[in-house]
C-alpha positions in Angstrom: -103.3 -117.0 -72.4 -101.4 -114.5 -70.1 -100.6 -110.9 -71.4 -98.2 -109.1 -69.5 -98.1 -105.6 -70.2 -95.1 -103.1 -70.1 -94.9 -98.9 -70.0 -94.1 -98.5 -73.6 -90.4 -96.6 -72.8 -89.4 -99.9 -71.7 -86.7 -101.7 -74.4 -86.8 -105.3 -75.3 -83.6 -106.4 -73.0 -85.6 -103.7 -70.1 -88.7 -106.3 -70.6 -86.5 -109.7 -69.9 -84.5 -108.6 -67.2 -88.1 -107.8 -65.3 -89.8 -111.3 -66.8 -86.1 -113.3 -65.4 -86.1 -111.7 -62.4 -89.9 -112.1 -61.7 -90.4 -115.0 -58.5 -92.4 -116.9 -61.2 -89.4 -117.0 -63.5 -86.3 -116.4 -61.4 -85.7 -120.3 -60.9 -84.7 -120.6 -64.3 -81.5 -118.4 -63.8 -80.4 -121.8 -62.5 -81.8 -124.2 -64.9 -79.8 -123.9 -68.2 -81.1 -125.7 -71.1 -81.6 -129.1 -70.6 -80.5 -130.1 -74.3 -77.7 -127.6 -74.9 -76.6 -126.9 -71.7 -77.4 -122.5 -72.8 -80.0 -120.5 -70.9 -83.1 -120.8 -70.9 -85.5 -117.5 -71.3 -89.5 -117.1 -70.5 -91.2 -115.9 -73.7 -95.0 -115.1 -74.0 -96.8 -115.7 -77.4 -100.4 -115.1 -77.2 -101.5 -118.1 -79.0 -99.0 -120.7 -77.7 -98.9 -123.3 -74.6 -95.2 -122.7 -74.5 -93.6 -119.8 -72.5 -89.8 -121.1 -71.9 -87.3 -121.2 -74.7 -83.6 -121.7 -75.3 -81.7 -118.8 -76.4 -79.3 -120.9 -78.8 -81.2 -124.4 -79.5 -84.7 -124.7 -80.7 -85.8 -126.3 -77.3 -88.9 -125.0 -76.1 -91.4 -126.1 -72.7 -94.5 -125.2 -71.5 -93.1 -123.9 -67.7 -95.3 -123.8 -64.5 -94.7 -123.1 -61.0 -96.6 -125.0 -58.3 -96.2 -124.1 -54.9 -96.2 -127.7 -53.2 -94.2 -130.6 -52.9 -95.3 -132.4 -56.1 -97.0 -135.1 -54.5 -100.0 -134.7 -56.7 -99.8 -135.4 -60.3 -102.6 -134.7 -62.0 -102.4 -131.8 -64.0 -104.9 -129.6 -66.5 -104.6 -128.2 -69.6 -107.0 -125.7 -71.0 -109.4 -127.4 -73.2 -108.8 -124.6 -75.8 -105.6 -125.2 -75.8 -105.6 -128.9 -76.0 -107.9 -128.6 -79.2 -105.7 -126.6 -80.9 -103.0 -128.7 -80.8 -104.8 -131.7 -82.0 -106.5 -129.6 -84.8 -102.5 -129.2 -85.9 -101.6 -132.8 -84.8 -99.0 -131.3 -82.8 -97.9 -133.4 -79.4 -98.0 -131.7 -76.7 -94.4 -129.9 -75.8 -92.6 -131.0 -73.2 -93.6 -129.9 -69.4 -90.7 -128.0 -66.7 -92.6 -128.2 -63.6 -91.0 -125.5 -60.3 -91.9 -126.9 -57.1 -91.6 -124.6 -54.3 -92.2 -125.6 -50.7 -91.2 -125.7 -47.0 -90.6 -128.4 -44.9 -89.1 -128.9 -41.5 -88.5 -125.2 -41.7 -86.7 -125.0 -44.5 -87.7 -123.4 -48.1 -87.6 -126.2 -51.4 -87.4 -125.8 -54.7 -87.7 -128.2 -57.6 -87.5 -128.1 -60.8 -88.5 -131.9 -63.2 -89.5 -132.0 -66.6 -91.5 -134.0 -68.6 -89.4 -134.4 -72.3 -92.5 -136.4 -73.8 -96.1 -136.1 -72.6 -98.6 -138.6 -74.3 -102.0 -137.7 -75.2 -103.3 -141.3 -73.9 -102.8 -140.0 -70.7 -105.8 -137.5 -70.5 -108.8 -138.0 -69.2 -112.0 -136.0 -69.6 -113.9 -137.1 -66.1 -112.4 -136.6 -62.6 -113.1 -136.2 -59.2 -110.6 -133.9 -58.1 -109.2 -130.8 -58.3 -106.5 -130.6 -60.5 -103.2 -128.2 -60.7 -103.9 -126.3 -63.9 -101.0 -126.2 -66.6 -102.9 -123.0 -68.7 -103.5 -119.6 -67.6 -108.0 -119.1 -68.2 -111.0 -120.8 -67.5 -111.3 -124.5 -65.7 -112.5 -125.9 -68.9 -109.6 -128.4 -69.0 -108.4 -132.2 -69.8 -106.6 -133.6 -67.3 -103.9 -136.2 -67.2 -103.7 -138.9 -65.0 -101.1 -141.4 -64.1 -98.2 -138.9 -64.6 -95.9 -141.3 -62.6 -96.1 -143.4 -65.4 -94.2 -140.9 -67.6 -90.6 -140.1 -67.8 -89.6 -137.3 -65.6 -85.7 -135.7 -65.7 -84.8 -133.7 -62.4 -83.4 -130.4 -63.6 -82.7 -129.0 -60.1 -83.1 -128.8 -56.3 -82.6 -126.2 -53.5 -81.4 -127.1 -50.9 -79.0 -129.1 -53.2 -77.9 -133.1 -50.7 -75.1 -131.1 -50.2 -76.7 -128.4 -48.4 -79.2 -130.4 -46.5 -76.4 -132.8 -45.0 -74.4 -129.7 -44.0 -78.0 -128.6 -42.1 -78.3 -132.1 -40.6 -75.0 -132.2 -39.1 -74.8 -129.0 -37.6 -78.5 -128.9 -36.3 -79.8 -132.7 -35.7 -78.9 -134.8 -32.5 -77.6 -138.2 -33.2 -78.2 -140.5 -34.2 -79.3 -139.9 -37.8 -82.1 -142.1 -38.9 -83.0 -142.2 -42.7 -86.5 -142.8 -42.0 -86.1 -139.2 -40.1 -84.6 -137.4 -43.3 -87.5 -139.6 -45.4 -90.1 -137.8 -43.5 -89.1 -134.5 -42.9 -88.1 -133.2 -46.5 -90.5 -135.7 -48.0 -88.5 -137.5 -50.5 -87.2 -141.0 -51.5 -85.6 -143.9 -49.3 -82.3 -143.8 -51.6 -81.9 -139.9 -51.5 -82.3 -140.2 -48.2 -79.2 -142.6 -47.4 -77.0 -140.9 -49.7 -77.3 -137.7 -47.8 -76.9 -139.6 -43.9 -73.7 -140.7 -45.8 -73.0 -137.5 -46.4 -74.3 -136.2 -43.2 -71.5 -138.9 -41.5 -69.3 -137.9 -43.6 -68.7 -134.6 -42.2 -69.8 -135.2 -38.4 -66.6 -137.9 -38.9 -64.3 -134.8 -41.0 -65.0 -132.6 -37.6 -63.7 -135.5 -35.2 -67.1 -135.7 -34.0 -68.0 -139.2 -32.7 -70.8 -140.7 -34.9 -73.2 -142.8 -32.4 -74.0 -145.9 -33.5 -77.4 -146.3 -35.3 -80.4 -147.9 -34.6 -82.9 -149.5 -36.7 -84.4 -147.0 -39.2 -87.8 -149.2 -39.1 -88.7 -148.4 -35.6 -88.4 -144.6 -36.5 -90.5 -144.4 -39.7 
Protein backbone atom coordinates (compact mmCIF):
# COMPACT_ATOMS: atom_id res chain seq x y z
CA UNK A 1 0.00 0.00 0.00
CA UNK A 2 1.10 3.76 -0.17
CA UNK A 3 3.18 5.29 2.73
CA UNK A 4 3.44 8.78 2.78
CA UNK A 5 6.03 10.13 4.88
CA UNK A 6 6.16 13.42 6.91
CA UNK A 7 9.23 15.57 8.70
CA UNK A 8 8.60 14.47 12.13
CA UNK A 9 7.94 18.34 13.48
CA UNK A 10 4.95 18.13 11.60
CA UNK A 11 1.48 17.90 13.94
CA UNK A 12 -1.41 15.58 13.13
CA UNK A 13 -3.88 18.60 11.80
CA UNK A 14 -0.05 19.98 9.87
CA UNK A 15 -0.32 16.33 8.15
CA UNK A 16 -4.18 16.65 6.82
CA UNK A 17 -4.22 20.06 5.73
CA UNK A 18 -1.00 18.83 3.23
CA UNK A 19 -2.98 15.27 2.44
CA UNK A 20 -6.56 17.66 1.67
CA UNK A 21 -4.91 20.02 -0.14
CA UNK A 22 -2.80 17.49 -2.25
CA UNK A 23 -4.20 17.54 -6.35
CA UNK A 24 -4.88 13.80 -5.59
CA UNK A 25 -7.12 14.62 -2.66
CA UNK A 26 -8.24 18.30 -3.04
CA UNK A 27 -11.52 17.14 -4.95
CA UNK A 28 -12.89 15.94 -1.91
CA UNK A 29 -13.11 19.52 -0.37
CA UNK A 30 -16.28 19.43 -2.46
CA UNK A 31 -17.59 16.06 -2.04
CA UNK A 32 -19.05 15.91 1.55
CA UNK A 33 -20.13 12.57 2.76
CA UNK A 34 -22.39 10.96 0.70
CA UNK A 35 -24.41 9.36 3.80
CA UNK A 36 -24.23 12.17 6.29
CA UNK A 37 -23.86 14.95 4.31
CA UNK A 38 -20.17 15.86 6.82
CA UNK A 39 -16.68 15.91 5.21
CA UNK A 40 -15.02 13.51 4.04
CA UNK A 41 -11.12 13.14 4.96
CA UNK A 42 -8.27 10.84 3.11
CA UNK A 43 -6.72 8.46 5.68
CA UNK A 44 -3.84 5.96 5.00
CA UNK A 45 -3.75 2.58 6.97
CA UNK A 46 -1.02 0.37 5.87
CA UNK A 47 -2.99 -2.73 5.67
CA UNK A 48 -6.34 -1.40 4.38
CA UNK A 49 -7.98 -0.86 0.64
CA UNK A 50 -9.70 2.10 2.13
CA UNK A 51 -8.14 5.66 2.26
CA UNK A 52 -11.34 8.04 2.48
CA UNK A 53 -13.38 8.33 5.65
CA UNK A 54 -16.16 10.38 7.17
CA UNK A 55 -15.25 12.53 9.96
CA UNK A 56 -18.69 12.03 11.89
CA UNK A 57 -20.35 8.65 10.34
CA UNK A 58 -18.67 5.39 10.02
CA UNK A 59 -18.69 5.72 6.14
CA UNK A 60 -15.57 4.71 4.55
CA UNK A 61 -14.44 4.24 0.43
CA UNK A 62 -11.64 3.09 -1.26
CA UNK A 63 -10.89 6.63 -3.37
CA UNK A 64 -8.99 6.82 -6.71
CA UNK A 65 -8.29 9.45 -9.20
CA UNK A 66 -8.23 8.60 -12.94
CA UNK A 67 -7.20 11.07 -15.26
CA UNK A 68 -9.78 10.30 -18.20
CA UNK A 69 -13.18 10.58 -18.96
CA UNK A 70 -14.35 7.30 -17.49
CA UNK A 71 -15.21 5.70 -20.53
CA UNK A 72 -13.43 2.60 -19.51
CA UNK A 73 -14.64 0.48 -16.84
CA UNK A 74 -12.65 -2.08 -16.03
CA UNK A 75 -10.83 -1.70 -13.06
CA UNK A 76 -7.98 -3.76 -10.89
CA UNK A 77 -7.56 -4.56 -7.59
CA UNK A 78 -4.27 -5.87 -6.18
CA UNK A 79 -4.52 -9.54 -5.91
CA UNK A 80 -3.11 -9.17 -2.24
CA UNK A 81 -5.51 -7.16 -1.38
CA UNK A 82 -8.45 -8.95 -2.81
CA UNK A 83 -7.32 -12.19 -0.86
CA UNK A 84 -7.31 -10.58 2.25
CA UNK A 85 -10.64 -9.55 2.13
CA UNK A 86 -11.99 -12.81 1.22
CA UNK A 87 -9.80 -14.60 3.87
CA UNK A 88 -12.06 -12.05 6.35
CA UNK A 89 -15.21 -12.57 4.20
CA UNK A 90 -15.36 -8.95 3.99
CA UNK A 91 -17.18 -7.34 0.66
CA UNK A 92 -15.33 -5.15 -0.86
CA UNK A 93 -15.99 -1.28 0.36
CA UNK A 94 -17.63 0.84 -1.66
CA UNK A 95 -15.53 2.67 -4.65
CA UNK A 96 -15.39 6.98 -5.16
CA UNK A 97 -13.93 7.23 -8.49
CA UNK A 98 -12.34 11.31 -9.55
CA UNK A 99 -12.33 11.69 -13.13
CA UNK A 100 -10.34 14.50 -14.36
CA UNK A 101 -10.17 15.46 -17.99
CA UNK A 102 -10.28 18.11 -20.77
CA UNK A 103 -12.42 18.38 -23.54
CA UNK A 104 -13.25 21.03 -26.05
CA UNK A 105 -10.76 23.05 -24.09
CA UNK A 106 -12.13 22.98 -21.09
CA UNK A 107 -10.84 21.12 -17.71
CA UNK A 108 -13.61 18.13 -16.13
CA UNK A 109 -13.91 16.68 -13.14
CA UNK A 110 -15.99 13.85 -11.90
CA UNK A 111 -16.49 12.34 -9.04
CA UNK A 112 -19.25 8.69 -8.97
CA UNK A 113 -19.22 6.15 -6.56
CA UNK A 114 -19.88 2.65 -6.47
CA UNK A 115 -22.00 2.03 -2.77
CA UNK A 116 -21.91 -1.91 -3.45
CA UNK A 117 -19.30 -3.70 -5.56
CA UNK A 118 -19.95 -7.52 -6.11
CA UNK A 119 -17.35 -10.05 -6.10
CA UNK A 120 -19.17 -11.95 -9.14
CA UNK A 121 -18.04 -9.27 -11.09
CA UNK A 122 -14.16 -10.14 -11.26
CA UNK A 123 -12.52 -11.84 -13.58
CA UNK A 124 -9.12 -13.48 -13.44
CA UNK A 125 -8.25 -13.40 -17.45
CA UNK A 126 -8.29 -10.27 -19.72
CA UNK A 127 -7.00 -8.86 -22.64
CA UNK A 128 -6.55 -5.41 -21.69
CA UNK A 129 -5.05 -3.09 -19.69
CA UNK A 130 -6.82 -2.20 -16.87
CA UNK A 131 -7.01 1.12 -14.56
CA UNK A 132 -5.57 -0.18 -11.24
CA UNK A 133 -7.70 0.48 -8.00
CA UNK A 134 -4.40 -0.52 -5.54
CA UNK A 135 -1.19 1.16 -5.19
CA UNK A 136 1.80 -2.13 -5.97
CA UNK A 137 2.39 -4.62 -8.35
CA UNK A 138 0.04 -5.59 -11.49
CA UNK A 139 -0.88 -8.78 -9.86
CA UNK A 140 -4.58 -7.90 -9.81
CA UNK A 141 -8.32 -9.24 -10.38
CA UNK A 142 -10.19 -7.21 -12.50
CA UNK A 143 -13.84 -6.48 -12.75
CA UNK A 144 -15.72 -6.37 -15.66
CA UNK A 145 -19.13 -5.19 -16.67
CA UNK A 146 -19.04 -2.26 -14.14
CA UNK A 147 -21.98 -0.63 -16.09
CA UNK A 148 -23.85 -3.21 -14.73
CA UNK A 149 -23.49 -1.85 -11.19
CA UNK A 150 -25.02 1.00 -9.43
CA UNK A 151 -23.18 4.11 -9.69
CA UNK A 152 -24.30 7.59 -7.67
CA UNK A 153 -22.77 10.92 -9.21
CA UNK A 154 -21.26 12.76 -6.36
CA UNK A 155 -19.99 15.74 -8.37
CA UNK A 156 -19.09 17.59 -11.63
CA UNK A 157 -16.93 20.55 -12.67
CA UNK A 158 -17.95 22.40 -14.77
CA UNK A 159 -21.35 21.97 -12.94
CA UNK A 160 -24.67 22.28 -16.39
CA UNK A 161 -24.83 25.48 -14.94
CA UNK A 162 -21.48 26.51 -15.83
CA UNK A 163 -21.20 24.79 -19.11
CA UNK A 164 -24.52 26.54 -20.49
CA UNK A 165 -23.20 29.91 -19.34
CA UNK A 166 -19.84 28.80 -21.68
CA UNK A 167 -22.15 27.85 -24.51
CA UNK A 168 -24.01 30.89 -24.71
CA UNK A 169 -21.42 33.28 -24.45
CA UNK A 170 -18.95 31.38 -26.83
CA UNK A 171 -21.02 29.03 -29.37
CA UNK A 172 -22.69 30.46 -32.64
CA UNK A 173 -26.27 29.40 -33.12
CA UNK A 174 -27.75 27.36 -33.41
CA UNK A 175 -27.19 25.02 -30.56
CA UNK A 176 -27.44 21.42 -31.56
CA UNK A 177 -27.49 18.70 -28.69
CA UNK A 178 -25.73 16.29 -30.69
CA UNK A 179 -22.88 19.19 -30.61
CA UNK A 180 -22.85 19.45 -26.72
CA UNK A 181 -23.15 15.24 -26.82
CA UNK A 182 -19.87 15.19 -28.63
CA UNK A 183 -17.82 17.73 -27.31
CA UNK A 184 -17.99 17.15 -23.46
CA UNK A 185 -18.63 13.50 -24.02
CA UNK A 186 -21.68 12.78 -22.02
CA UNK A 187 -25.33 11.55 -22.28
CA UNK A 188 -28.22 12.60 -24.83
CA UNK A 189 -30.57 13.80 -21.73
CA UNK A 190 -27.69 15.92 -19.98
CA UNK A 191 -27.16 17.21 -23.00
CA UNK A 192 -30.81 18.72 -23.67
CA UNK A 193 -31.23 19.90 -20.20
CA UNK A 194 -28.22 22.12 -20.60
CA UNK A 195 -29.39 23.60 -24.55
CA UNK A 196 -32.49 24.42 -22.31
CA UNK A 197 -30.48 26.06 -20.19
CA UNK A 198 -28.22 27.38 -22.75
CA UNK A 199 -31.70 29.05 -24.37
CA UNK A 200 -32.65 29.96 -21.41
CA UNK A 201 -30.22 32.66 -20.99
CA UNK A 202 -29.46 33.57 -24.78
CA UNK A 203 -33.61 34.44 -24.46
CA UNK A 204 -32.88 36.33 -20.59
CA UNK A 205 -30.22 38.62 -22.76
CA UNK A 206 -32.91 39.53 -25.53
CA UNK A 207 -30.81 37.67 -27.75
CA UNK A 208 -32.79 36.03 -30.65
CA UNK A 209 -32.59 32.23 -30.40
CA UNK A 210 -32.35 30.88 -34.22
CA UNK A 211 -34.44 28.31 -34.96
CA UNK A 212 -32.96 24.76 -34.73
CA UNK A 213 -32.28 22.20 -37.03
CA UNK A 214 -32.39 18.58 -36.80
CA UNK A 215 -29.81 17.36 -34.16
CA UNK A 216 -29.43 13.94 -36.33
CA UNK A 217 -27.80 15.53 -39.29
CA UNK A 218 -25.13 16.96 -36.79
CA UNK A 219 -24.16 13.88 -34.70
Amino acid sequence: MMRLAYPTTLSNNDVMEQLISHPRWFVLNFVPCPSCNAKLEPRLVEGDVRNVFCTWCDFSCRFVSMYTAGNNKHFALRRADLDALLQLRKTLPPLMIHYKWESAGITREQVDLYPFIAFRFLQNEHTYTPDVLSDGPLDVAVFSNMFDLPTISLYQSPSDEELADHIAQTWPQPIHTSRIQREFEIGYARAATIKDAVIKRLAALGVSVEEDEDDALFS
